[in-house]
C-alpha positions as CSV (number, residue, x, y, z in Angstrom):
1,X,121.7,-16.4,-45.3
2,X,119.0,-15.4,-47.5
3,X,118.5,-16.0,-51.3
4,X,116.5,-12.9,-53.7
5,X,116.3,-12.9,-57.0
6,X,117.9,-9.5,-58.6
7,X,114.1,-8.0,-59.7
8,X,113.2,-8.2,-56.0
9,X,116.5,-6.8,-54.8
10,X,116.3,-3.7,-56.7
11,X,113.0,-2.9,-56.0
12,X,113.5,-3.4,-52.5
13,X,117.1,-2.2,-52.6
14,X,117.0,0.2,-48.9
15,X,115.3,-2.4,-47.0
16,X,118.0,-5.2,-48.2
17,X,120.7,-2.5,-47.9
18,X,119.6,-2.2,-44.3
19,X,119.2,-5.8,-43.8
20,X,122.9,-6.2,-44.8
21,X,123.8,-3.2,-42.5
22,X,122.9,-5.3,-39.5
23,X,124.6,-8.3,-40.7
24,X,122.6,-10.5,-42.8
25,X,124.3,-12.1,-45.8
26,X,122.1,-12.1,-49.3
27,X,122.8,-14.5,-52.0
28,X,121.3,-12.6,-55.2
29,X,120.2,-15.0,-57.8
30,X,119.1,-14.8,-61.4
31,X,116.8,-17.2,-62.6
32,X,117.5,-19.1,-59.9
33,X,121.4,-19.6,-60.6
34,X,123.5,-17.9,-57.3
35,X,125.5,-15.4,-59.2
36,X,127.0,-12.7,-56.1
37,X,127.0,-13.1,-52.2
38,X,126.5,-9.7,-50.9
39,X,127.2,-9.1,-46.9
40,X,128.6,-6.7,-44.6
41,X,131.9,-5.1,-44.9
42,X,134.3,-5.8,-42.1
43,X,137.5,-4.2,-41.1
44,X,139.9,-7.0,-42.7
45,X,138.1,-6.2,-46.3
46,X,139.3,-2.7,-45.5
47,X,142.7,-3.5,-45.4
48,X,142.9,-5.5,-48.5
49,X,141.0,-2.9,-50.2
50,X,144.4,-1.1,-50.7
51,X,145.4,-1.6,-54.0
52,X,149.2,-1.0,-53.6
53,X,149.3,-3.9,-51.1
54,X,147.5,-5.8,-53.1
55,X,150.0,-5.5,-56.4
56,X,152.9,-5.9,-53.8
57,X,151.2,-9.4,-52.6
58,X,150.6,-10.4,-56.6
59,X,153.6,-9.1,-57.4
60,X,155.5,-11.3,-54.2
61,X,153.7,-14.3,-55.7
62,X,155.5,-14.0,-59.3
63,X,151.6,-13.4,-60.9
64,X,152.2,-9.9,-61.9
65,X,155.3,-8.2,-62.8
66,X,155.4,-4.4,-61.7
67,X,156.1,-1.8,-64.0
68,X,159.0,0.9,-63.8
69,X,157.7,4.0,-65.4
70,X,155.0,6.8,-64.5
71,X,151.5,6.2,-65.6
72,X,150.1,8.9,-67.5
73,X,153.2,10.5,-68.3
74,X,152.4,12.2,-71.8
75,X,154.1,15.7,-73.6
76,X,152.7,19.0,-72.6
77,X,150.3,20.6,-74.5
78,X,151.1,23.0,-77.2
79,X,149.8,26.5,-77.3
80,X,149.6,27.7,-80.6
81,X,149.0,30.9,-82.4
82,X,146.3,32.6,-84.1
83,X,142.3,32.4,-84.2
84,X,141.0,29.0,-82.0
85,X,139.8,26.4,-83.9
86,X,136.6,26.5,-82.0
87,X,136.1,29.6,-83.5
88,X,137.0,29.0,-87.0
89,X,134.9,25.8,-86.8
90,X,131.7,27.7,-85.2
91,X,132.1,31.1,-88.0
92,X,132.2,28.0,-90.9
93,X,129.5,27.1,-89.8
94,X,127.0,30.1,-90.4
């Protein structure tokens, strides 16, 4: 493991991209406090990167209660009549 504080990490960011590529673990610091581990992802972290799966384990745990409806569901837009208000707005303007 290596320890870099965040100013030397972003300058450097390739070469400690690459250095985590081929497997070395980084422990980013500020001011000397440990504040994120950053390593190479591997093929379990893939799996739990679903985020279905992972409301179904939360939800199978009692910590989150899954919801019934559609998100996003809203009323269709209205078309409306007469000059767009873009225009009206724009031809106040001059």
């Amino acid at each position: 493991m290596k320890s870099i504080g965040i100013r030397q990490f972003r300058d450097r960011l390739t070469r400690h991209l690459r250095d985590v590529e081929k497997g070395v673990t980084l422990f980013l610091t500020s001011r000397g406090k440990p504040i994120a581990v950053l390593r190479r992802v591997t093929p379990q972290d893939l799996t739990t990167a679903d985020p279905e799966a992972s409301l179904e384990t939360l939800a199978s745990e009692g910590k989150v209660r899954r919801g019934k409806g559609k998100i996003g569901t809203r009323p269709p837009l209205v078309s409306r009549r007469g000059t767009p208000l873009s225009r009206v707005v724009s031809e106040s303007r001059r």
